[in-house]
Kinemage of the C-alpha trace (Angstrom):
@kinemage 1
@onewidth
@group {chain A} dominant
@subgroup {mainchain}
@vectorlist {calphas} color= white
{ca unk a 1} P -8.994 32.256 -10.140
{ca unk a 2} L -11.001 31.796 -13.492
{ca unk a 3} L -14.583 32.454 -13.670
{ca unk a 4} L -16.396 28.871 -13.787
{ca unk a 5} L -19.719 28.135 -15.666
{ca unk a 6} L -22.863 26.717 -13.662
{ca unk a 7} L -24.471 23.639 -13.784
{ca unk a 8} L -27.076 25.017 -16.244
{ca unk a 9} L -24.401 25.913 -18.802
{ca unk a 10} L -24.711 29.601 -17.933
{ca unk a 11} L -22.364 32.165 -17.483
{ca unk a 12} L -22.473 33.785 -13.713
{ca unk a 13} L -24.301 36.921 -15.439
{ca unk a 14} L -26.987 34.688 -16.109
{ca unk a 15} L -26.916 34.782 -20.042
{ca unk a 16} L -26.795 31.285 -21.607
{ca unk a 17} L -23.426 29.581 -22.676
{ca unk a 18} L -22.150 29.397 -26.850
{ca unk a 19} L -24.492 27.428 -29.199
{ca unk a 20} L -24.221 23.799 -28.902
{ca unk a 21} L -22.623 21.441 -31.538
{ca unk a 22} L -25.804 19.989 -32.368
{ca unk a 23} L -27.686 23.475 -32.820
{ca unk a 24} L -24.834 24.095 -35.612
{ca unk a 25} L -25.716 21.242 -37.168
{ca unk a 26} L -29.107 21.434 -37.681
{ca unk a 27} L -29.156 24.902 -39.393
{ca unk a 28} L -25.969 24.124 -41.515
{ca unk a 29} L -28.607 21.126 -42.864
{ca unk a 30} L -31.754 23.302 -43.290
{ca unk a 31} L -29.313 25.823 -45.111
{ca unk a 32} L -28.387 23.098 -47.592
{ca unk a 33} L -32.059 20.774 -47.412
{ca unk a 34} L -34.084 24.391 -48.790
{ca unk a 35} L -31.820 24.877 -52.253
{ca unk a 36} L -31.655 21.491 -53.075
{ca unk a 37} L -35.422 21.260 -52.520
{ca unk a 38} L -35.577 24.615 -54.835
{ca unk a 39} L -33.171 22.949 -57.185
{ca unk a 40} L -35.230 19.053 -57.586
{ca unk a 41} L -38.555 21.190 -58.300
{ca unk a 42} L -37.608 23.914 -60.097
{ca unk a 43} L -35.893 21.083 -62.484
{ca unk a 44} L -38.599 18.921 -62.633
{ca unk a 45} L -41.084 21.944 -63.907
{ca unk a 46} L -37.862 22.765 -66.787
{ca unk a 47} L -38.492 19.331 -67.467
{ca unk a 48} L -42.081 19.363 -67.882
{ca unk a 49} L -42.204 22.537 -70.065
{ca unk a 50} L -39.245 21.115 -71.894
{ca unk a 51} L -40.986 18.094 -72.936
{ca unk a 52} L -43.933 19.894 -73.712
{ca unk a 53} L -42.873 22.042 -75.903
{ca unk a 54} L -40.827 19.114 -77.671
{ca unk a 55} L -43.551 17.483 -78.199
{ca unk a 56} L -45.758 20.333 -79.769
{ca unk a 57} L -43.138 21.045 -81.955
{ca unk a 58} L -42.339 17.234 -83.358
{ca unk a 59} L -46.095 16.630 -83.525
{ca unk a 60} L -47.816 20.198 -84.393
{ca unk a 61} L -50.910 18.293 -86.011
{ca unk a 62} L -52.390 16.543 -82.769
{ca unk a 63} L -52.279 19.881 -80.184
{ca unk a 64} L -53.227 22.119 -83.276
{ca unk a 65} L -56.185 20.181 -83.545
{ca unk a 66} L -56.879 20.718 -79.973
{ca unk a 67} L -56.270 24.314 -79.593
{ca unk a 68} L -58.289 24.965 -83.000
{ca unk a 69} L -61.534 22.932 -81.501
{ca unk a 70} L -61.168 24.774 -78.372
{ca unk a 71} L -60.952 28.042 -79.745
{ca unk a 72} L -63.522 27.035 -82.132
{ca unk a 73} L -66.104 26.205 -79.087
{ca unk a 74} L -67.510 23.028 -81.657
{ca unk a 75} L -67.512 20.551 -79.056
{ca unk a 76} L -69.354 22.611 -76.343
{ca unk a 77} L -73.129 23.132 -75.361
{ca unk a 78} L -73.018 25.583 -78.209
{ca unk a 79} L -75.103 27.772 -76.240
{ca unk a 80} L -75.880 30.632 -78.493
{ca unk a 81} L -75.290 33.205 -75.483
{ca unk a 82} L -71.877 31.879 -75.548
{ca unk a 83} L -71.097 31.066 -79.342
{ca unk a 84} L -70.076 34.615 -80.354
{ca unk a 85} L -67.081 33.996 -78.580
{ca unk a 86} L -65.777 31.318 -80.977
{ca unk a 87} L -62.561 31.964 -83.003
{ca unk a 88} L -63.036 30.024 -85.966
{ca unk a 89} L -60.359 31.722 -88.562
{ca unk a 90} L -57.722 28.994 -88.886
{ca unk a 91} L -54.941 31.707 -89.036
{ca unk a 92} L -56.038 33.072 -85.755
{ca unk a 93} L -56.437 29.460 -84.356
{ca unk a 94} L -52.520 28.604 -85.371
{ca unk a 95} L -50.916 31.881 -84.342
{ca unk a 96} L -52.742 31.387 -80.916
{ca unk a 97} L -51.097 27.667 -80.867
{ca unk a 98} L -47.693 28.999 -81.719
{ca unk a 99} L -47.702 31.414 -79.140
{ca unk a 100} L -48.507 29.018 -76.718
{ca unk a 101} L -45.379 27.028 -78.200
{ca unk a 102} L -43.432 30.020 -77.925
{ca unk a 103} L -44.179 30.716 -74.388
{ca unk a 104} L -43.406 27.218 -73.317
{ca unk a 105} L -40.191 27.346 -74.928
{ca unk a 106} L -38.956 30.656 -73.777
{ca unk a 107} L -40.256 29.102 -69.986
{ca unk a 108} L -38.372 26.255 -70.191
{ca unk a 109} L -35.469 27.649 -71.000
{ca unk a 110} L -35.616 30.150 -68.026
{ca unk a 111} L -36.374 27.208 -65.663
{ca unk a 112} L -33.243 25.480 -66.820
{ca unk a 113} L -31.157 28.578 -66.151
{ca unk a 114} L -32.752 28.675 -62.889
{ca unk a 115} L -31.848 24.813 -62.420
{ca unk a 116} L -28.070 25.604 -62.970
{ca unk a 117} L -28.056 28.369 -60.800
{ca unk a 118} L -29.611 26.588 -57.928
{ca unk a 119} L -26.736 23.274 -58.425
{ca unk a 120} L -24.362 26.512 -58.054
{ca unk a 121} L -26.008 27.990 -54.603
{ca unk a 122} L -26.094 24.159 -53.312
{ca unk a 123} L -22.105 24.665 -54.188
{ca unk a 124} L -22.302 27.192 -52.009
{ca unk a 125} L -22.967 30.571 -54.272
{ca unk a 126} L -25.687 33.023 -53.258
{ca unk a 127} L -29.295 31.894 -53.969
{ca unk a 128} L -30.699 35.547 -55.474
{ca unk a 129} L -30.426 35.380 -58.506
{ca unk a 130} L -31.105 31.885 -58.291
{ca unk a 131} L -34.014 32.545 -56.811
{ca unk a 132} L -35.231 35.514 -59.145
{ca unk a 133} L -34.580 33.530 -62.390
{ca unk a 134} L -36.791 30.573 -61.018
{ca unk a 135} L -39.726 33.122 -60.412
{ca unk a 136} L -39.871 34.222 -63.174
{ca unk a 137} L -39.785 30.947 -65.161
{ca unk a 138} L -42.291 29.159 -62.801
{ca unk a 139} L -45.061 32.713 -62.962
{ca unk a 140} L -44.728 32.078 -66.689
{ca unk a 141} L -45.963 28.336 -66.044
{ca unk a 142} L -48.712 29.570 -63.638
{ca unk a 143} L -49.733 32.419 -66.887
{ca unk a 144} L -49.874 30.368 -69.293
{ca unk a 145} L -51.658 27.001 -67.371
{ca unk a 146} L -53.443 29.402 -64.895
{ca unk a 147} L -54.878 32.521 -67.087
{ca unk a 148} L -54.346 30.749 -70.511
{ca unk a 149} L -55.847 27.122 -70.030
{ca unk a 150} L -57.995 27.521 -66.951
{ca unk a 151} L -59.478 30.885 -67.069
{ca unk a 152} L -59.113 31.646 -70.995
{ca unk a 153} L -59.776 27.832 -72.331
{ca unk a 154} L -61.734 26.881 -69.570
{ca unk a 155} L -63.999 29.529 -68.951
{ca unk a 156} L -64.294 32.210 -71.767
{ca unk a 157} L -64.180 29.331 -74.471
{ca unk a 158} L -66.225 27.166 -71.953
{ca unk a 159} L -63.532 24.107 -72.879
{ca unk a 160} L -65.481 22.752 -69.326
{ca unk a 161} L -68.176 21.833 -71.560
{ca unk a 162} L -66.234 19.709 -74.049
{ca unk a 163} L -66.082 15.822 -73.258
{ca unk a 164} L -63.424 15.269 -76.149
{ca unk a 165} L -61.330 18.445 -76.095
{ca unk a 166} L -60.490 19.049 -72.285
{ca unk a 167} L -57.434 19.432 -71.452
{ca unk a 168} L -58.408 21.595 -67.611
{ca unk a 169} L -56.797 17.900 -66.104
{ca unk a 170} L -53.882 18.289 -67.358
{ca unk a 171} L -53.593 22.414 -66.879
{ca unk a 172} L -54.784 21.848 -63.286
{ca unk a 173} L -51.086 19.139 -62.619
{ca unk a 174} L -49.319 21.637 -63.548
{ca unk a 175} L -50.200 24.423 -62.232
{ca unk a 176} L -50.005 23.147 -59.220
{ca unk a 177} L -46.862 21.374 -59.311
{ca unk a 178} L -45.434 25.317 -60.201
{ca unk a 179} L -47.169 26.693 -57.800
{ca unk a 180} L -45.802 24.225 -54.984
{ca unk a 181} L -42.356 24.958 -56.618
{ca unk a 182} L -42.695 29.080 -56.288
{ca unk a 183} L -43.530 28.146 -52.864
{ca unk a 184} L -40.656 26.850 -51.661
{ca unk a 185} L -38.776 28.888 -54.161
{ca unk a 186} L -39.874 31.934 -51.865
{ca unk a 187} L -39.376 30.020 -48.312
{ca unk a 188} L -37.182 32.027 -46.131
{ca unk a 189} L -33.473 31.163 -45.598
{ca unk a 190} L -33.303 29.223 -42.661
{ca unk a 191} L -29.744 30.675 -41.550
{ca unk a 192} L -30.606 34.249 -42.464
{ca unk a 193} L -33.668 34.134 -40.218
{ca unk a 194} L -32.027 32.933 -37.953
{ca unk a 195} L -29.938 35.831 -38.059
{ca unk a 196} L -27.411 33.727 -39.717
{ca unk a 197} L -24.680 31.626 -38.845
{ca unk a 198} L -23.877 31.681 -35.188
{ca unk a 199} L -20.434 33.443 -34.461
{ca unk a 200} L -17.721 31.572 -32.718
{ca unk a 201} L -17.727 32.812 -29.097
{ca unk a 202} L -14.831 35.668 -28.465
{ca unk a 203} L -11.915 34.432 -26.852
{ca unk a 204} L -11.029 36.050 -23.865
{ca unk a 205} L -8.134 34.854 -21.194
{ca unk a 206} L -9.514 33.695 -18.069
{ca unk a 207} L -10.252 36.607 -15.628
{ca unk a 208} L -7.858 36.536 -12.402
């Protein structure tokens, strides 16, 4: 006579019965809802740095002005406590705004490596290196918007102060669009902490 299951859905021992259908489902969707989430913002930010770089590069006159007032400190309080702190040598002034170019180039194309991995782990490859290309493309946007514009610009050349040259706005959108990206860049694997995918219960012939 085979061993029958309660009315609970538990075995006689008292341990509970195989996962149910719908269980499956659900994690099979959070598996595939977290990379594509990864993928859409981690795309968007390539995007982003993509244009702006673009657009520093086809019109290097407008942002070179910008960077060369804000490093200059001429639109400021001009606080003399404060004014030593100006960089007013043009050549310094342009090497600092092509190495800002530099670094958004080199970020967007890491981003958009980390985009194409991601469409591969939503085709179901693994999401590490993914994961570690997108990290280091996105702390690269939260350098260069985070130290560079916010703490360097904003602070230590008190760009704060400046009505006409203040770009902190703009510096603040983005770093916080990364930073929600690294976020869920970083949220755990819904199947692996689950301990993965459940295992198809063992099949055993009916005990007589």
């Amino acid at each position: 006579m085979g061993v029958e299951e309660s009315e609970t859905g538990k075995q006689p021992d008292g341990r509970g019965g195989g996962p149910r259908p719908g269980g499956r489902t659900s994690t099979g969707e959070a598996s595939r809802a977290l990379p594509l989430a990864a993928t859409v913002l981690t795309g968007t930010v390539a995007l982003t740095m993509a244009l702006i770089a673009f657009g520093n590069l086809t019109d290097f006159g407008t942002n070179r002005e910008f960077v060369r007032h804000v490093l200059a400190m001429d639109t400021t309080f001009r606080d003399p406590h404060l004014m030593w702190r100006a960089v007013t040598s043009p050549g310094l002034q342009d090497a600092a705004y092509v190495a800002v170019i530099a670094w958004e180039t080199v970020a967007a194309v890491v981003l958009g490596l980390a985009t194409v991995r991601w469409c591969g782990a939503l085709r179901g490859g693994g999401t590490g290196r993914a994961r570690r290309t997108a990290t280091a493309g996105l702390l690269m946007v939260l350098l260069l918007f985070g130290a560079g514009f916010l703490a360097i610009g904003g602070e230590w050349f008190a760009m704060w102060q400046s009505k006409q040259w203040n770009g902190l706005d703009a510096a603040t959108r983005n770093l916080t669009v990364a930073g929600i990206a690294l976020l869920v860049v970083h949220l755990p694997d819904p199947v692996r902490r689950l301990g993965g995918p459940p295992a198809e219960p063992p099949s055993h012939h009916a005990m007589r």
